[in-house]
C-alpha positions as CSV (number, residue, x, y, z in Angstrom):
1,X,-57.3,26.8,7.3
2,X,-55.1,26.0,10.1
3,X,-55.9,22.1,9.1
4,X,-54.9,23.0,5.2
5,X,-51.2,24.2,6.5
6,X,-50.8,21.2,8.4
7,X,-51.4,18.7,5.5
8,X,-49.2,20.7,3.1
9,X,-46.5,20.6,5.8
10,X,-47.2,16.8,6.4
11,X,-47.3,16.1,2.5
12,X,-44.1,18.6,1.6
13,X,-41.6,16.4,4.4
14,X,-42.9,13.5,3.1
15,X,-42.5,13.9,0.0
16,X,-38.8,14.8,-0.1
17,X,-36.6,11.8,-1.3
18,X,-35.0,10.4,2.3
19,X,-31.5,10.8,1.0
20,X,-32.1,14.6,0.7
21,X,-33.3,14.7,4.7
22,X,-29.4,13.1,5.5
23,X,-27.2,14.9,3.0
24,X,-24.3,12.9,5.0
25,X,-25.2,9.9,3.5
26,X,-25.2,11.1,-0.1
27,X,-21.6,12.6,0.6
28,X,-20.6,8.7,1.9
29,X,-22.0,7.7,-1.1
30,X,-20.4,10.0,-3.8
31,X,-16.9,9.4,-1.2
32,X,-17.6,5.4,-2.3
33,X,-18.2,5.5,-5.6
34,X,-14.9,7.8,-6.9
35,X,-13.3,5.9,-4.6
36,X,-14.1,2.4,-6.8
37,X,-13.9,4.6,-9.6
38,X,-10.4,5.5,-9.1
39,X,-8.9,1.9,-7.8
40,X,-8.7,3.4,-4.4
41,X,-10.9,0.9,-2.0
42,X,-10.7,-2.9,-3.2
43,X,-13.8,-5.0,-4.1
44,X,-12.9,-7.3,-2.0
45,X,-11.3,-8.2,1.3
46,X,-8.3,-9.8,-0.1
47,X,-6.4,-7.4,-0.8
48,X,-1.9,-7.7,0.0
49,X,0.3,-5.8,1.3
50,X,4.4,-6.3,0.9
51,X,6.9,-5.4,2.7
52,X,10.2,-4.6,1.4
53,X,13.0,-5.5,3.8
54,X,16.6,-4.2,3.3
55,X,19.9,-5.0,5.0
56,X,23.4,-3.5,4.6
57,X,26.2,-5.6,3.0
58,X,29.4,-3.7,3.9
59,X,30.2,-1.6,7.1
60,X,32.9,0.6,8.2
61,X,33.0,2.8,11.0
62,X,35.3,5.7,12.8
63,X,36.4,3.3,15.3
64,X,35.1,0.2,16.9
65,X,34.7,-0.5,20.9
66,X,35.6,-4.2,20.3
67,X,34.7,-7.4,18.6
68,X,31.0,-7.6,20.2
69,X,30.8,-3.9,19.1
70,X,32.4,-4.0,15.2
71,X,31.1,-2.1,12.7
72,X,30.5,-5.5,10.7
73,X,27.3,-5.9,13.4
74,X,25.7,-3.4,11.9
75,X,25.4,-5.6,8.9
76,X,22.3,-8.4,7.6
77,X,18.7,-8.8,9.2
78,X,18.5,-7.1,12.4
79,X,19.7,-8.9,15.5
80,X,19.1,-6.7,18.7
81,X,16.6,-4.9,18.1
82,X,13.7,-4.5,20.0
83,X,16.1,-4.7,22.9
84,X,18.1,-1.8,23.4
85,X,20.8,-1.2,25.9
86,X,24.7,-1.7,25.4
87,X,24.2,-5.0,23.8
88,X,26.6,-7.0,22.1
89,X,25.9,-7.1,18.4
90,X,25.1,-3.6,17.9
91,X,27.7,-1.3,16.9
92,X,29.7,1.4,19.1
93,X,32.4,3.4,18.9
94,X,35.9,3.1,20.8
95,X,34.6,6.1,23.4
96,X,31.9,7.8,24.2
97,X,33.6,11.1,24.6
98,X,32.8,14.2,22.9
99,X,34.9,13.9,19.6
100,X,32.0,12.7,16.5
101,X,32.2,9.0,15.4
102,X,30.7,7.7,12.4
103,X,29.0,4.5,10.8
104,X,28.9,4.0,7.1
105,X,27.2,1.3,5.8
């Protein structure tokens, strides 16, 4: 009897579909295929990406510390930045006090 159990155990494990004994891999699988059916993961590895770059045309500011400062820097493709710091071609107002300045571009 004891034998009996053992080889209905042995038979009923292996007889389950794999899939069903990892139900993680059926969820990947499902996750896949809507993905491909809704355009959301390309076929292939070749897919683009674009970037859309925009500068401002036209500046004016509350006040200007000087020439190197001028609201006009503030203007085209980016000159300074990464570098930070006071750095010439960057914009900044007459003083740093406590009165608000502003930078419309």
């Amino acid at each position: 009897m004891k034998h009996e159990r053992k080889a209905l155990t042995g038979l009923r494990s292996k007889s389950r579909p794999r899939a069903l004994k990892r139900p993680w891999a059926i969820a990947g699988l499902v996750t896949m295929l809507v993905g491909l059916m809704l355009g959301l993961m390309p076929l292939s590895g070749n897919a683009q990406a674009s970037a859309l770059e925009q500068w401002a045309a036209t500046a004016s500011a509350s006040s200007e510390y000087g020439g190197g400062w001028a609201a006009s820097r503030a203007t085209g493709e980016p000159d300074v930045y990464p570098l930070c710091g006071d750095r010439t071609g960057a914009w900044a107002p007459r003083s740093s006090g406590a009165d608000p300045e502003a930078l419309e571009v």
